[in-house]
C-alpha positions as CSV (number, residue, x, y, z in Angstrom):
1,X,47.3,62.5,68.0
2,X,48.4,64.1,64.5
3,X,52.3,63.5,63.3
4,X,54.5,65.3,62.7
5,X,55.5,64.7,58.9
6,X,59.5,63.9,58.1
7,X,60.1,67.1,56.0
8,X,58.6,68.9,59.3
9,X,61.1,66.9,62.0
10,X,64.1,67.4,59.0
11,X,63.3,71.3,59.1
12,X,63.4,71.2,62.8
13,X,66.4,69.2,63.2
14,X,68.0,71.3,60.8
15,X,67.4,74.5,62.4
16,X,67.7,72.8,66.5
17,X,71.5,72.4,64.8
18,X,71.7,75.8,63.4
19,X,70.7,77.4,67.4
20,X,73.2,75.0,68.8
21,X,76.5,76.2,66.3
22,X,74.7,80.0,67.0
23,X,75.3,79.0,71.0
24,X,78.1,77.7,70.8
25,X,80.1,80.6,68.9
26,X,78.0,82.9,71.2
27,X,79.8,80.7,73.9
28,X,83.3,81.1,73.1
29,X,83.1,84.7,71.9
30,X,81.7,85.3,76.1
31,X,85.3,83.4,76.5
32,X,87.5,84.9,74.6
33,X,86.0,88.8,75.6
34,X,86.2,87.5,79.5
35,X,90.3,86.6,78.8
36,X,90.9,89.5,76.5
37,X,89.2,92.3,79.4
38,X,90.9,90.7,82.3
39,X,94.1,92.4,81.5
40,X,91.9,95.7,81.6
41,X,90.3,94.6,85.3
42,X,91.3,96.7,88.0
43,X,90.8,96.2,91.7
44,X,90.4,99.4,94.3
45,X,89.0,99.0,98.0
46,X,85.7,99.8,95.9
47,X,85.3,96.6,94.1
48,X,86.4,95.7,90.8
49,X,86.2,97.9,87.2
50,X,87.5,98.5,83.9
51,X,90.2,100.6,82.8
52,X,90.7,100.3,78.9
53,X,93.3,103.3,79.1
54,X,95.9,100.7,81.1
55,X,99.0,99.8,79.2
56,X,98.4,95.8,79.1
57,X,101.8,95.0,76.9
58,X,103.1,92.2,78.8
59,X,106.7,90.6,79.0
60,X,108.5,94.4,77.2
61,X,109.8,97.1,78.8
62,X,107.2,99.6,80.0
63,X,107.5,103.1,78.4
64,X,108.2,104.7,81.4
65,X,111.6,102.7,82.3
66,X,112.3,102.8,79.1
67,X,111.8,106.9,79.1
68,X,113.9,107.4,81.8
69,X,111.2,107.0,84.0
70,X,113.0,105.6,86.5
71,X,116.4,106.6,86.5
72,X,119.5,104.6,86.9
73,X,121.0,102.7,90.1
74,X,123.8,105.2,89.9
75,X,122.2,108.6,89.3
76,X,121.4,108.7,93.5
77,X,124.1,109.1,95.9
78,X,125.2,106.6,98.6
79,X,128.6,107.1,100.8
80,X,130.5,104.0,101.0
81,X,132.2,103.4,104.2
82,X,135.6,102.8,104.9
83,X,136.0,98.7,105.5
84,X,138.4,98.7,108.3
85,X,136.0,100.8,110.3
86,X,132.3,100.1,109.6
87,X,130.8,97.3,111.7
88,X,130.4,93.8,110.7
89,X,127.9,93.1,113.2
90,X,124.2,93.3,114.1
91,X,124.0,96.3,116.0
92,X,122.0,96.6,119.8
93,X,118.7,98.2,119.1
94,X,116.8,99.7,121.6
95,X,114.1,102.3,121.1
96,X,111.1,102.9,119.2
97,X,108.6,102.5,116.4
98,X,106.6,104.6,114.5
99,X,103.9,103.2,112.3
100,X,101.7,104.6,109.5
101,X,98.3,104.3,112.3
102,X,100.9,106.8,114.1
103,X,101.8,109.1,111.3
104,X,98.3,109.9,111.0
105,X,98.6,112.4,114.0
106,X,102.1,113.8,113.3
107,X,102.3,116.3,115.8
108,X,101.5,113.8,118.6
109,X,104.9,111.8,117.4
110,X,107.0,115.3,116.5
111,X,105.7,116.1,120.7
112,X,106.9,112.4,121.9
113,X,110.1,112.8,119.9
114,X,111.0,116.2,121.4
115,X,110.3,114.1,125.2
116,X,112.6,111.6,124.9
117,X,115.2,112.4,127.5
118,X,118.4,110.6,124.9
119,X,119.0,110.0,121.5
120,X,118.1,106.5,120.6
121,X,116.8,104.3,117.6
122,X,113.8,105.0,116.1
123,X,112.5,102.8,113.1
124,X,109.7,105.2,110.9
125,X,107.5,103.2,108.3
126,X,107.9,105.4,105.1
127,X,106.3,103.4,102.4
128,X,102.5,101.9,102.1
129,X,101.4,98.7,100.3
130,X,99.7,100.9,97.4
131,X,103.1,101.7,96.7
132,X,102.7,106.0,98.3
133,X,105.9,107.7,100.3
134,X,105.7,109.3,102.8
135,X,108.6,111.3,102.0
136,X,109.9,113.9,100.0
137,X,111.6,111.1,97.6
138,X,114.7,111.8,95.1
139,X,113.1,108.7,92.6
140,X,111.5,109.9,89.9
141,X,107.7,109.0,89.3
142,X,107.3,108.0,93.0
143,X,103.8,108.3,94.2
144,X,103.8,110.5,97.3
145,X,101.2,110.3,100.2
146,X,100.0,114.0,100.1
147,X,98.5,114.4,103.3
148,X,101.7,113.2,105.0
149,X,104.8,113.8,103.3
150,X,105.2,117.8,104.9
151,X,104.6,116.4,108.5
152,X,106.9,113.6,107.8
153,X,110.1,115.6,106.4
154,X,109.5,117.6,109.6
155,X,109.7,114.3,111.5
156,X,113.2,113.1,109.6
157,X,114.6,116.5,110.1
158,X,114.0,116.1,113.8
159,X,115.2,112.5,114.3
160,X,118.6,113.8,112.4
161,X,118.7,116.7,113.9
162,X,118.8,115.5,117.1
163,X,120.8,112.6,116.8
164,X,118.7,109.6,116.5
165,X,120.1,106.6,114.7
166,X,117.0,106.3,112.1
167,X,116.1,103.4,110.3
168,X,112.9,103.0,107.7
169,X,110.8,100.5,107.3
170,X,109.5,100.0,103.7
171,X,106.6,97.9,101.4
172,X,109.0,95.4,99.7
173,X,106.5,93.8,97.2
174,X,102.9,95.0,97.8
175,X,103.1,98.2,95.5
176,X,100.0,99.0,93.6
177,X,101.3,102.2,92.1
178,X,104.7,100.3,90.8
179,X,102.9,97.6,89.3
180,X,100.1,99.6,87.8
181,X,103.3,101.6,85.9
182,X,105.2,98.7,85.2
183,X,102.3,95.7,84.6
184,X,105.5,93.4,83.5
185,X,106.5,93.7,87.3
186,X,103.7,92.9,88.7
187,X,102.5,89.2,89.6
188,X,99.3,88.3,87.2
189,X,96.8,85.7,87.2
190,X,95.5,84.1,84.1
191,X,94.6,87.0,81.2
192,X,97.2,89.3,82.0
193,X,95.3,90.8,85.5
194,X,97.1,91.9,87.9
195,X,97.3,89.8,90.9
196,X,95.4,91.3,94.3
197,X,96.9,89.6,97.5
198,X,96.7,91.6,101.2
199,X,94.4,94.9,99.5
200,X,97.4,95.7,96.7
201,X,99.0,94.6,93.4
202,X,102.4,92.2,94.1
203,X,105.6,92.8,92.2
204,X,107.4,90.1,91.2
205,X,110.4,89.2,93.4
206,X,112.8,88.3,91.0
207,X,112.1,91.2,88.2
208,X,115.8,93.0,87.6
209,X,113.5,95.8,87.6
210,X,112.0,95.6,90.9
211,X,115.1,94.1,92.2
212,X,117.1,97.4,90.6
213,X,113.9,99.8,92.5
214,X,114.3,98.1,95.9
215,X,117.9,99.7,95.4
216,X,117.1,102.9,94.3
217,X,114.8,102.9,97.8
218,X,117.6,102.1,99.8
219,X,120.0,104.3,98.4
220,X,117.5,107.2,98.5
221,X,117.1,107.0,102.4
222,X,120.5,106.2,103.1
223,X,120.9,110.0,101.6
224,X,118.1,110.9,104.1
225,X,120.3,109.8,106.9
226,X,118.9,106.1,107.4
227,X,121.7,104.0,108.9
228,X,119.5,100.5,108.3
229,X,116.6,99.9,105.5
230,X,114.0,97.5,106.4
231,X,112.3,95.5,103.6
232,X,108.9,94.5,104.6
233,X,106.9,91.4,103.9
234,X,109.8,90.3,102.1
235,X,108.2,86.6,100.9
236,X,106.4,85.4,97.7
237,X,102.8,85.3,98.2
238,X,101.3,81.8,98.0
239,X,98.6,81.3,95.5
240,X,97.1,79.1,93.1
241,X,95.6,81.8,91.0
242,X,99.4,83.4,90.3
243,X,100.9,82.9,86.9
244,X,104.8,81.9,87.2
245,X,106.9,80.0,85.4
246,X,108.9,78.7,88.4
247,X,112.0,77.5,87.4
248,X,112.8,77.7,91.5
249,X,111.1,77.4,94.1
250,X,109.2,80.2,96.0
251,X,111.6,80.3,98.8
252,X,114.9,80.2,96.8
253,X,113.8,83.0,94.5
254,X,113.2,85.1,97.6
255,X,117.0,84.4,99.0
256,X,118.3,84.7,96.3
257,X,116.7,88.0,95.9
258,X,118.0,89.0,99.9
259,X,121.6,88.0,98.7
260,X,121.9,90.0,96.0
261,X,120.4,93.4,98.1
262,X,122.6,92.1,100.7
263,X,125.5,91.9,98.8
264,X,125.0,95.2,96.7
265,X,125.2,97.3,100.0
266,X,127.5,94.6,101.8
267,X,130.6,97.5,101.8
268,X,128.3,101.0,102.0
269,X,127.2,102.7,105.0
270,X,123.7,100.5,104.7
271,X,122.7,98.0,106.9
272,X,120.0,95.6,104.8
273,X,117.5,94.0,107.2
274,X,114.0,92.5,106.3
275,X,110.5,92.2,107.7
276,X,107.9,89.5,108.8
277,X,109.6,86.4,106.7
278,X,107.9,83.6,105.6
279,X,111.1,81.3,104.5
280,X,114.7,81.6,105.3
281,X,117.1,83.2,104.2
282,X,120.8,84.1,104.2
283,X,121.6,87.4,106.5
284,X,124.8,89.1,106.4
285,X,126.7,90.0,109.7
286,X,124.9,93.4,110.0
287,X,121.0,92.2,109.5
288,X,118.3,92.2,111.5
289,X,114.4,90.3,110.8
290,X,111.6,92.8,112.4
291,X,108.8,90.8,113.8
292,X,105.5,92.5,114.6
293,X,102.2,91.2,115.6
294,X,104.3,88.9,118.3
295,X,102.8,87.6,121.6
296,X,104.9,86.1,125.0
297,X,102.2,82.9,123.8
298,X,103.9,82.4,120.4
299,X,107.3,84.0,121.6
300,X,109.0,80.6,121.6
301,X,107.4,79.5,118.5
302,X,108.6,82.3,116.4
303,X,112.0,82.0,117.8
304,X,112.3,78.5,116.7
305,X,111.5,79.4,113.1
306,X,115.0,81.3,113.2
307,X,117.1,79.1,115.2
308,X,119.3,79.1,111.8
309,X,120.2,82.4,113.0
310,X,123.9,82.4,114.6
311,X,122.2,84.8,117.3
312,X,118.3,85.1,118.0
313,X,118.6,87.6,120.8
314,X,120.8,89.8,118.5
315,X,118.9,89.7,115.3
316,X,115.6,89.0,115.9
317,X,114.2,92.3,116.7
318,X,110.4,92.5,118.5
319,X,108.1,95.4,117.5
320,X,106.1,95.1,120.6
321,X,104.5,97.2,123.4
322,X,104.2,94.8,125.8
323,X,105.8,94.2,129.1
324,X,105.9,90.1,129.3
325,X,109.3,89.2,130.4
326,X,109.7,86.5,128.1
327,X,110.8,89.2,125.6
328,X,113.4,89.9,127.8
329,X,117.1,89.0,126.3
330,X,115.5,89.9,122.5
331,X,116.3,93.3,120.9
332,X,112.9,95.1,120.9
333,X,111.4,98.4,119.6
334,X,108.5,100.1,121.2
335,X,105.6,101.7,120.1
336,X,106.9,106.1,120.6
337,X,103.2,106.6,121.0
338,X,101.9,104.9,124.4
339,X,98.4,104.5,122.9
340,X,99.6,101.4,121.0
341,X,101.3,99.8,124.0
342,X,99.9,96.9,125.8
């Protein structure tokens, strides 16, 4: 078997280290280009893809905001009501629901609303997760749902002009379009990415900013005639891959967030209520929690969660269609359209 001579192994040795320092930049650079694109990555029902004309400038104040883009607290009008008469109390509800699945044949709720023998509540979902109204909004820069907003203003005009006591239902946190304007509100994962959670982008509970746009929301409807604004999902998502400097925990920064709407409308014409909690929270004597997706199985189970509450059966309130009794003594909204009943 023929050797192989020193200056041979020396040469080989020389260049085996040469490949390995070549693979191992090669390495890192893959590294460094994966962290630096991730704050381009955007997520659509499609899949993933890039999109190198996002502004990724983290931790300043986006353009837009800073542009007037989204105008000032004060610039809509609310009435404030006088505080010896306005009502310090959850309210009754009884009536009914409509959700987006309904919207999405508007002249079948504009019929049911015309058949209802009495005024009566009706709560009307009027913001999506991807951050779209569904209404002819007064905030600046709002992304509107094309195909609905017409058919909807028709279905607000009716519910006022007949009488109804309206209240809307709202996407608290899940708002692609928000966070896509304004990446310094969004949750993010590691490289500057937006984080996904439930098919959307997540602001971040605690941003002034959001915190100041969940105002501007509420104020805007209460112009529309909404008596009680209903924050959705209203809970920090849980996940590992979300980058947050928690200097409180999960549940505290979501209280505290509830107080301060809370105590921002505490002497207007607004009642503040919030939507499928995860953690507790601190309600004022007008609020009410919306619960969908209930059953008469976990009925009991749900209730418990809230025995905090100074009165379940007033502010608990059931978006259900069923009939089982043991929903009986909780306020409860039906579904207008009888399709959705069960």
């Amino acid at each position: 078997m023929r050797s192989i001579s020193y200056r041979t192994k020396q040469r080989l040795a020389k260049t085996l280290r040469i490949l390995l320092i070549l693979l191992a930049f090669l390495v890192l650079f893959v590294i460094l280009a994966v962290i630096y694109l991730g704050r381009y990555v955007v997520y659509t029902p499609d899949g993933a893809h890039l999109d190198f004309g996002r502004n990724t400038a983290l931790g300043t104040m986006p353009p837009a905001a800073e542009e007037g883009g989204m105008p000032p607290i004060e610039s809509i009008r609310i009435d404030y009501a006088d505080p010896n008469t306005s009502s310090q109390t959850a309210e009754l509800l009884s009536g009914y629901y409509i959700d987006q699945e309904m919207l999405a044949d508007p002249d079948a709720v504009l019929q049911a609303i015309r058949e209802l023998d009495a005024p009566c509540t009706v709560m009307i979902d009027l913001k999506a997760k991807d951050g779209s109204f569904f209404y002819s909004t007064g905030i600046e820069g709002a992304k509107l749902a094309e195909n609905k907003v017409s058919q909807v203003d028709k279905i607000i005009s009716t519910l006022k002009n007949r009488g109804f006591t309206m209240i809307a239902r709202v996407e608290s946190f899940q708002d692609s379009a928000f966070a896509l304007e304004h990446l310094n509100c969004g949750l993010s994962i590691q490289g500057g990415a937006l984080w996904v959670g439930n098919g959307s982008y997540w602001l971040d509970p605690a941003n002034e900013t959001v915190i100041s746009y969940l105002k501007q929301i509420a104020r805007d409807l209460a112009g529309k005639g909404f008596k009680e604004i209903v924050f959705d999902h209203f809970y920090f998502p849980e996940s590992n891959y979300i980058v947050y400097d928690f200097e409180k925990t999960r549940a505290q920064l979501i209280a505290n967030t509830a107080t301060e709407l809370l105590n921002f409308f505490a002497s207007s014409n607004i009642t503040i209520s919030f939507g499928n909690l995860q953690t507790p929270i601190t309600l004022n004597d007008a609020s009410h929690i919306f619960i969908d997706g209930a059953t008469g199985s976990n009925l009991s189970a749900i209730v418990h969660d809230y025995s905090g509450l100074d009165d379940t059966s007033v502010r608990l309130v059931f978006l259900t269609g069923s009939k089982d009794n043991r929903f009986d003594g909780y306020q409860i909204l039906r579904p207008l359209l009888a399709k959705l009943a069960g």
